[in-house]
ROKOL-840495 format. One line per 3 residues: their letters; for each residue x, y, z of C-alpha. Coordinates in pm, 1 decimal. Example, Ala and Ser with C-alpha at 12.3 -4.5 7.8 and 13.67 -1.06 7.14 Angstrom:
<atoms>
AS> 1230.0/-450.0/780.0 | 1367.0/-106.0/714.0
</atoms>
This chain:
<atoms>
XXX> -421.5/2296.9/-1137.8 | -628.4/2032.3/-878.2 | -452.2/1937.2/-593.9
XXX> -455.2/1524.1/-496.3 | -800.5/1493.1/-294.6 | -771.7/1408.6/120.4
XXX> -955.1/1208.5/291.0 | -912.6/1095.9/686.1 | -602.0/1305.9/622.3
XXX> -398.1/1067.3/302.8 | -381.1/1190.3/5.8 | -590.5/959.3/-271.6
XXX> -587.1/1039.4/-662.7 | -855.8/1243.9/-759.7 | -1085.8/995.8/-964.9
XXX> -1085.9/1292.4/-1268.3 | -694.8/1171.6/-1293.2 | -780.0/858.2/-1511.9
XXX> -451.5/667.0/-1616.2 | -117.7/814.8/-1592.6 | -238.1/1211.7/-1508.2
XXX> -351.2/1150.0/-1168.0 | 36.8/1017.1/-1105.3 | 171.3/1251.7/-1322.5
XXX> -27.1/1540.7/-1098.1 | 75.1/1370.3/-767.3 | 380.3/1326.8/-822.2
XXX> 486.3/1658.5/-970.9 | 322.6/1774.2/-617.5 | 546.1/1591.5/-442.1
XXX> 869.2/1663.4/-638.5 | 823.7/2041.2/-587.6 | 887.9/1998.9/-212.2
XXX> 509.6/1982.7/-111.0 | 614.0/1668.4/140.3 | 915.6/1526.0/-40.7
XXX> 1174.3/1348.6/152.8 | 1525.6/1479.0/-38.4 | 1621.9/1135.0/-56.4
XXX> 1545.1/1111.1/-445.9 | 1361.4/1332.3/-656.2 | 1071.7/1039.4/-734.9
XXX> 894.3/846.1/-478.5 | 994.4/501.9/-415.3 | 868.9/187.4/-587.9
XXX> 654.0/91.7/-246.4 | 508.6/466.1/-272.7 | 401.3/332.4/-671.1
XXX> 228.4/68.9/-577.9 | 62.7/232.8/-284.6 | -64.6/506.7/-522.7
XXX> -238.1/188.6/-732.5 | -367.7/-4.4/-467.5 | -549.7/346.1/-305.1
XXX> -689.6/388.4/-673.7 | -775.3/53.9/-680.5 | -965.9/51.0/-338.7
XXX> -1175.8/344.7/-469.7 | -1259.0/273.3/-807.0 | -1167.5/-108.0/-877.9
XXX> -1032.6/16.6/-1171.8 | -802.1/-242.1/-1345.8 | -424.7/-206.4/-1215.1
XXX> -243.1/-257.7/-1519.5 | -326.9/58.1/-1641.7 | -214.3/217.4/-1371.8
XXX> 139.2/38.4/-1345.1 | 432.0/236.8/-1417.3 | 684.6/243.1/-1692.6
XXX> 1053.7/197.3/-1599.4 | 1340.0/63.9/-1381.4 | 1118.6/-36.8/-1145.4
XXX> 814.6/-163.2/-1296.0 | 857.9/-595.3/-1197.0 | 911.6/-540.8/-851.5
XXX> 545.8/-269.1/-832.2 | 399.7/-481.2/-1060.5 | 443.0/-822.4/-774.0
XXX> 377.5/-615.6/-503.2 | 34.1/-466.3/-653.4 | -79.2/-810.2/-782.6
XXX> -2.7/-970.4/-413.8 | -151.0/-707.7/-248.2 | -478.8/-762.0/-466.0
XXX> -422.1/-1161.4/-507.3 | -396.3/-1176.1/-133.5 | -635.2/-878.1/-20.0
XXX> -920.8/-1054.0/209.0 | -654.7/-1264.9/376.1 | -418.6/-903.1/436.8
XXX> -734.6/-748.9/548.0 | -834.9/-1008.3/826.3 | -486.4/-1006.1/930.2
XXX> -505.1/-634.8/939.7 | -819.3/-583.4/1070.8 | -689.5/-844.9/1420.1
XXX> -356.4/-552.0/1457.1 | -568.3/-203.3/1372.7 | -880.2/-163.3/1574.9
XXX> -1013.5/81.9/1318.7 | -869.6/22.6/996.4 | -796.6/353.8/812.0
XXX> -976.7/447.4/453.2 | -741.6/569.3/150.3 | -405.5/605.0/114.3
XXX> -347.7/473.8/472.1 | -527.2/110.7/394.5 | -298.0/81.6/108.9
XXX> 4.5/145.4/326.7 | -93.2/-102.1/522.6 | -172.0/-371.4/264.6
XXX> 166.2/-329.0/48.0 | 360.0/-334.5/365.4 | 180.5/-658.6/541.0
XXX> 147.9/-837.0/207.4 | 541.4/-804.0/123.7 | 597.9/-897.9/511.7
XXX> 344.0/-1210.9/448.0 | 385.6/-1332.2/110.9 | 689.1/-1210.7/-5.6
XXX> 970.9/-1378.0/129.5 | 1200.7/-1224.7/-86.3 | 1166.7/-911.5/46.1
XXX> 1348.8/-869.2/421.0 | 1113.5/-794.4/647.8 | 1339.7/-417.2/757.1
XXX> 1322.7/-292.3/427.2 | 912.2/-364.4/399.1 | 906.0/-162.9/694.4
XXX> 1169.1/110.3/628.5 | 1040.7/133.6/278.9 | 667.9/157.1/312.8
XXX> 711.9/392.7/639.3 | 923.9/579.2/359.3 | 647.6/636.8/162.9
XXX> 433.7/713.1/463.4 | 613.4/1006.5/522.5 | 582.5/1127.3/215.2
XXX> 164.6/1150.0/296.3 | 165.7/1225.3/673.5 | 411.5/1187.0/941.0
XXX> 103.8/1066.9/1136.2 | 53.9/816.1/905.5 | 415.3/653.0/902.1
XXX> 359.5/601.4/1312.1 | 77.6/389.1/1258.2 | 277.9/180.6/975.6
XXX> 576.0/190.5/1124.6 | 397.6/41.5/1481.2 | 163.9/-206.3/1250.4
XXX> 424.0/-354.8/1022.2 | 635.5/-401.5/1323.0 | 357.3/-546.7/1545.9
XXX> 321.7/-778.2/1221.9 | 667.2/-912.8/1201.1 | 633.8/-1006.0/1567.3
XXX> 332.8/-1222.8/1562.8 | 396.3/-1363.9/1199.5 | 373.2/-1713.0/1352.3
XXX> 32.8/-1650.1/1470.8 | -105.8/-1430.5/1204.9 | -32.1/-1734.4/975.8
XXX> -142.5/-2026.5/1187.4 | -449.3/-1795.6/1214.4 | -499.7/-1783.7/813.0
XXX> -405.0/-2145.5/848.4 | -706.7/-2208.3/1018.1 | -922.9/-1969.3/808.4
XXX> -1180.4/-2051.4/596.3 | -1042.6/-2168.7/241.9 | -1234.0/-1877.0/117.6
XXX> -1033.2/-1631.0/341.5 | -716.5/-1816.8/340.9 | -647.9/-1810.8/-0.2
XXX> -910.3/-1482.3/-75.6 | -1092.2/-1678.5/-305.3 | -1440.2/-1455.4/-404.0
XX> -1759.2/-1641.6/-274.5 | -1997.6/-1413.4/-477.1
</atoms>
């Protein structure tokens, strides 16, 4: 069987796993102690939804086909829909914390953890960190350090980060498409 595809060292879904295989693949990798955390034997909801948004980013495939079935299906389904809703605004804030923003699994960390930090103020703002450096662990421990230090960064300029969407263009503000 395939291994899950790396590039700039994250793991991203081989585009051959259409649907539900590519997850299914994955994350029979990652039960079978290939990075697991012993924490639970599935990945956590955050780890879902960062799966879907790194397929998203590659293929713009539609995410609804992609969402999981299950106990935790509302709360991936809002986070992947605000991370998508809200994606040129989280990538402008983004792109004034990260000096080179990373490609693959490690943009989509980024995203689901600023966009539950920005736009979901139901969710605290130490369990969008704890939770998406979580699932960063379960990629690269390389990788949690820079979410861990981003999300965190985040969280302390909030007030800024938002008076600077604030002042944004509506079109980046509220990522409304101009083409």
């Amino acid at each position: 069987m395939a291994t899950c595809a790396y590039r700039d060292g994250f793991a991203l879904p081989p585009a051959r796993f259409a649907g539900t295989d590519w997850k299914t693949h994955c994350h029979s990798n990652l039960r079978s102690g290939s990075g697991a955390s012993d924490k639970s034997e599935f990945p956590n909801s955050r780890r879902e939804a960062v799966f879907i948004i790194a397929r998203w980013l590659a293929s713009r495939e539609f995410p609804d086909r992609l969402m999981p079935q299950g106990g935790d299906r509302a709360f991936v389904q809002d986070l992947v829909y605000t991370t998508i809703r809200r994606f040129r605004s989280l990538h402008e804030v983004l792109s004034k914390l990260v000096e080179r923003m990373p490609k693959g699994e490690g943009e989509a960390l980024l995203l689901v953890g600023a966009a539950q930090i920005l736009f979901m103020p139901d969710v605290p703002d130490f369990a969008a960190v704890n939770e998406t450096v979580d699932a960063a662990k379960l990629t690269n421990k390389r990788a949690a350090g820079l979410v861990n230090a981003v999300l965190r960064n985040l969280i302390r300029r909030r007030d800024e980060m938002k008076a600077f969407l604030a002042a944004a263009p509506l079109a980046t503000r509220e990522s409304y498409p101009t083409d």
